[in-house]
C-alpha positions as CSV (number, residue, x, y, z in Angstrom):
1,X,121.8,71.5,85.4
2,X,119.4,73.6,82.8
3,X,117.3,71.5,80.5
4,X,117.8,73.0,76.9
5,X,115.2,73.0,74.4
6,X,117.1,70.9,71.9
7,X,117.5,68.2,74.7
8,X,114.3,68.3,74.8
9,X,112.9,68.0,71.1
10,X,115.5,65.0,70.6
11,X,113.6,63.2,73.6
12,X,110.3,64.3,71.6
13,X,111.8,62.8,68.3
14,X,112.8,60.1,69.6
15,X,109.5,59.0,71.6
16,X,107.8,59.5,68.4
17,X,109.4,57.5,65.9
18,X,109.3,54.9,69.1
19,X,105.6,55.2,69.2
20,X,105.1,55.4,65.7
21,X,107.7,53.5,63.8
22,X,107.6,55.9,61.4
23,X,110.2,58.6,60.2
24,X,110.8,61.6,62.6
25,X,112.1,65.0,61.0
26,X,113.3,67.2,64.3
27,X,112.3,70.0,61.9
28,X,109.7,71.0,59.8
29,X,110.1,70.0,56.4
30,X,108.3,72.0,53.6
31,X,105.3,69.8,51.8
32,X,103.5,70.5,48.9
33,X,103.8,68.7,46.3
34,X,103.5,64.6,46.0
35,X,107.7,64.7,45.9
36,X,107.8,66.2,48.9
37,X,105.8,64.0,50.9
38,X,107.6,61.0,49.5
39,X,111.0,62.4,50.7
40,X,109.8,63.1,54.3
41,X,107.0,60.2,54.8
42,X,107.6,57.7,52.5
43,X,107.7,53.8,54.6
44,X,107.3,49.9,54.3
45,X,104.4,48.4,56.7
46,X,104.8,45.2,58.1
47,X,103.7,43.5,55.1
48,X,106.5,45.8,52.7
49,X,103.7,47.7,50.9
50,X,104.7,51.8,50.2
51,X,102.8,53.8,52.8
52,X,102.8,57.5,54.0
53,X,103.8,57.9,57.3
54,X,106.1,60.7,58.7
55,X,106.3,63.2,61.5
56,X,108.1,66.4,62.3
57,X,108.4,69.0,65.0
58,X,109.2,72.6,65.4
59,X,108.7,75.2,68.0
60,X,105.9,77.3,67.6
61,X,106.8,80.5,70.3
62,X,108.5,80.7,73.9
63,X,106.4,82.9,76.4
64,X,107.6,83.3,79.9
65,X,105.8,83.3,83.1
66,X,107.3,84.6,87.1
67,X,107.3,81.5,89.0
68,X,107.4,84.0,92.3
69,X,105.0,84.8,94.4
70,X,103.9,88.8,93.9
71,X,106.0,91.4,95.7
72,X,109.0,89.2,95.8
73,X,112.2,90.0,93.3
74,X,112.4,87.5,90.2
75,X,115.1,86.3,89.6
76,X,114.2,82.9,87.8
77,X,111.4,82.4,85.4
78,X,109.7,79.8,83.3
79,X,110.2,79.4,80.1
80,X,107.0,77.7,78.0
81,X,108.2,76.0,74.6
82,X,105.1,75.5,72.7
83,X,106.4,71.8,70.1
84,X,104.1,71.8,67.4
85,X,104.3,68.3,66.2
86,X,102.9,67.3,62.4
87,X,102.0,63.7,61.4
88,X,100.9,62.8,57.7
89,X,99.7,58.8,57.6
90,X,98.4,57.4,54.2
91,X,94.5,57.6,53.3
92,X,92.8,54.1,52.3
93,X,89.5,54.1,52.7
94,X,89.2,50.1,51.9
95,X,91.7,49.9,55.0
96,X,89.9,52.4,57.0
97,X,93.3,54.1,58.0
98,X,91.2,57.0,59.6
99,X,90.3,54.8,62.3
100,X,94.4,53.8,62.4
101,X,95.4,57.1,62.3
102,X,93.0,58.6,65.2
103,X,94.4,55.7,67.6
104,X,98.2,56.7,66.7
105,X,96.9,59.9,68.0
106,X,95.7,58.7,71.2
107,X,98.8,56.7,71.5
108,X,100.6,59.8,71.2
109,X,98.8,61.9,73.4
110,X,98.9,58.6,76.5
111,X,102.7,58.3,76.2
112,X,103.1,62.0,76.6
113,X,100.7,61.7,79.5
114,X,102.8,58.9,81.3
115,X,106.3,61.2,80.6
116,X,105.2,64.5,82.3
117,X,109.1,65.8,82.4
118,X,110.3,63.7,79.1
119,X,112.1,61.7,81.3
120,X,114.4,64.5,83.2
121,X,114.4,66.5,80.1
122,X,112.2,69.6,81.1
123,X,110.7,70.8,84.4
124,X,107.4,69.4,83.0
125,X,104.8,69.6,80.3
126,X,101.4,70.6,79.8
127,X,99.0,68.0,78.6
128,X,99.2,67.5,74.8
129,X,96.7,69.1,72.9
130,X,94.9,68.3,69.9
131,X,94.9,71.6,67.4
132,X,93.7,69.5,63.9
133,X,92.8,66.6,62.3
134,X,92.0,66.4,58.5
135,X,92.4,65.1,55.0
136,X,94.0,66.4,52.0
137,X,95.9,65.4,48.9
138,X,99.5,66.1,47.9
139,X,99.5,65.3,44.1
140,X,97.3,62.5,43.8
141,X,98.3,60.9,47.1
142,X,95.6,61.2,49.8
143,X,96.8,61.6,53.9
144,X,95.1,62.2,56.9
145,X,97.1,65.0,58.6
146,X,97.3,66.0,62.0
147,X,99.0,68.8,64.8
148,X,99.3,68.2,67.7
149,X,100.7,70.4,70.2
150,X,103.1,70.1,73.5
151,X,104.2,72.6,76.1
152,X,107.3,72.2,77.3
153,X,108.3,74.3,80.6
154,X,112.1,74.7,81.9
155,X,113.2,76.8,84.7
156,X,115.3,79.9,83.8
157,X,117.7,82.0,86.3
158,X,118.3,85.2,84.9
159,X,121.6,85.9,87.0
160,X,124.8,83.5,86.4
């Protein structure tokens, strides 16, 4: 049976709001503005304080790539499903949430690492990379932000 691409980017989802306990959108939500970031990361932690913490995916491109060996007639491919996945978590300094927020990362990144097909939902993935890591401010609220990106590789047959 063919993976699809939506199969897969609910398994991402999913894995994510496991990982992070935060909320998942399975597609890019517009932020700029203080409002906005309340309606896509607002949370409780574990002591029921307000904090920013949210996530979201969407595909970046699909490239494809032979998977036969030169000379020979292609007749399936690979498709490569770049996930760009965005995660806003709440800046306190007195807290030092920069240090909480760069291990979410890694945590990330070592569950991908330990699900190199998503559980059955893809062919396989690349490693995850890494593409930023900053600060900024959406009204007065300060967030560490972060993108991170997956490729996601399915087999395609280009006959029925």
């Amino acid at each position: 049976m063919a993976h699809t691409l939506k199969e897969a980017r609910q398994y991402i989802q999913g894995k994510l709001a496991d990982i992070t306990g935060a909320p998942v959108h399975e597609y890019k939500r517009l932020v700029r503005t203080e409002e906005d970031l309340k309606n896509i990361a607002a949370t409780h932690n574990a002591a029921g304080d307000l904090i920013y913490h949210g996530w979201q995916i969407s595909r970046l491109d699909a490239t494809n790539e032979s998977d036969t060996n030169e000379g020979e007639v292609d007749f399936t491919f690979l498709r490569l499903y770049r996930i760009q996945i965005e995660g806003y978590y709440g800046l306190d300094d007195s807290q030092a949430t920069e240090l909480t927020f760069q291990d979410l990362i890694e945590s990330i990144l070592g569950a991908f690492d330990t699900a190199p097909t998503l559980d059955g939902h893809c062919d396989y993935t690349y490693p995850m990379e890494v593409q930023q890591v900053s600060d900024g401010f959406y009204g007065s609220v300060g967030v560490h932000y972060c993108q991170l990106v997956l490729t996601v590789v399915m087999k395609r047959d280009r006959i029925a």
